[in-house]
C-alpha positions in Angstrom: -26.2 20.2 -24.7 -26.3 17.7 -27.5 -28.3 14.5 -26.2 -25.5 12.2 -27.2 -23.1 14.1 -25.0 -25.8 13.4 -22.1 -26.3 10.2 -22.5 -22.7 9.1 -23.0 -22.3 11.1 -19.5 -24.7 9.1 -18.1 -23.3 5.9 -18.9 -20.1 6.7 -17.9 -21.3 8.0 -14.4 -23.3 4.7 -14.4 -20.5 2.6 -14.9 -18.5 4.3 -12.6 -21.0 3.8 -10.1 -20.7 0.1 -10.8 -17.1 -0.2 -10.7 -17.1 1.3 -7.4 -19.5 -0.6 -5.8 -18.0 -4.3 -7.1 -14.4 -3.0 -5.8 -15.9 -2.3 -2.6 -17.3 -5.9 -2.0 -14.3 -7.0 -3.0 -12.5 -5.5 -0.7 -15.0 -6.0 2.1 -15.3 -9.6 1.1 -10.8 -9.7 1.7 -11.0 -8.0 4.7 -11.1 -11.5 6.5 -13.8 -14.1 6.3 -13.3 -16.2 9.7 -15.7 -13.9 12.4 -13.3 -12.9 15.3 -15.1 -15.6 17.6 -13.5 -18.4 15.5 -10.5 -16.8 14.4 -7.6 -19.4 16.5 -4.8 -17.7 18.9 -1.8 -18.1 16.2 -3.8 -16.0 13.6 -5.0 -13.4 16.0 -1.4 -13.1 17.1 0.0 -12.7 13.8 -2.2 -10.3 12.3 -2.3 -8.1 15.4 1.0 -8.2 17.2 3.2 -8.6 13.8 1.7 -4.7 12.4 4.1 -3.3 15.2 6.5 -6.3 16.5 9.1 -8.6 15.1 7.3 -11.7 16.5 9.2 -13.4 18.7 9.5 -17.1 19.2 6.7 -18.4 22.0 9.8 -19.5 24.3 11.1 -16.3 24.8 9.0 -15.7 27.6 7.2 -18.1 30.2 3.7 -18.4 30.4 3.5 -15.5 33.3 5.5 -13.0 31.2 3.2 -13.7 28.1 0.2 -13.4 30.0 1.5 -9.9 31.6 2.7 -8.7 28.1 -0.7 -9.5 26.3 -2.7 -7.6 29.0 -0.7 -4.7 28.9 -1.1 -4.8 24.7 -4.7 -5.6 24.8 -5.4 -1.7 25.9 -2.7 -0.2 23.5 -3.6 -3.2 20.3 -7.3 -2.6 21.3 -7.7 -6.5 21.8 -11.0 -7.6 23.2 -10.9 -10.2 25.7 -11.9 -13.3 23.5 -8.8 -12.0 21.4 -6.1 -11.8 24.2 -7.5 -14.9 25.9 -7.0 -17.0 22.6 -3.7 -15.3 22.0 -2.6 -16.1 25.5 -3.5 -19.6 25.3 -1.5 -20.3 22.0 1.5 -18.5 23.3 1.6 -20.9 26.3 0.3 -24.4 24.1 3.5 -23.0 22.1 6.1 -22.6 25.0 
């Protein structure tokens, strides 16, 4: 094989290698910046319970109902605790 041909092969798999690996840090660097520790109850609400629900206004239920309804999505929405607990309180700070 002509040595051209090699070397233009190389630079392209090179590049390639480069292009790959800045589109992945871009996309791990969009994948949400604010650690889940910090992330506030209206966000976690939206980005979890919105992927499979029309959200709803806060006032549609009463504190009880929301606090039943998140419990029985935490197992199905895999929420952790901190997650329902902060959702939970700004459904009920919003009612």
């Amino acid at each position: 094989m002509d040595r051209s041909i090699k070397r233009k092969k190389s630079i392209t798999g090179v590049l390639g290698v480069i292009i790959l690996s800045m589109l992945l840090a871009f996309l791990v660097s969009c994948a949400g910046n604010t650690p889940i520790k910090q992330q506030p109850g209206a966000q976690l609400w939206g980005d979890n319970c919105i992927r499979c629900h029309n959200i709803r206004p806060p006032a549609n239920l009463t504190d009880e109902q929301w606090e039943v309804a998140v419990m029985h999505m935490r197992t199905r929405a895999n929420l952790t605790a901190l997650e329902a607990e902060r959702i939970v309180e700004f459904l009920k700070a919003s009612n």
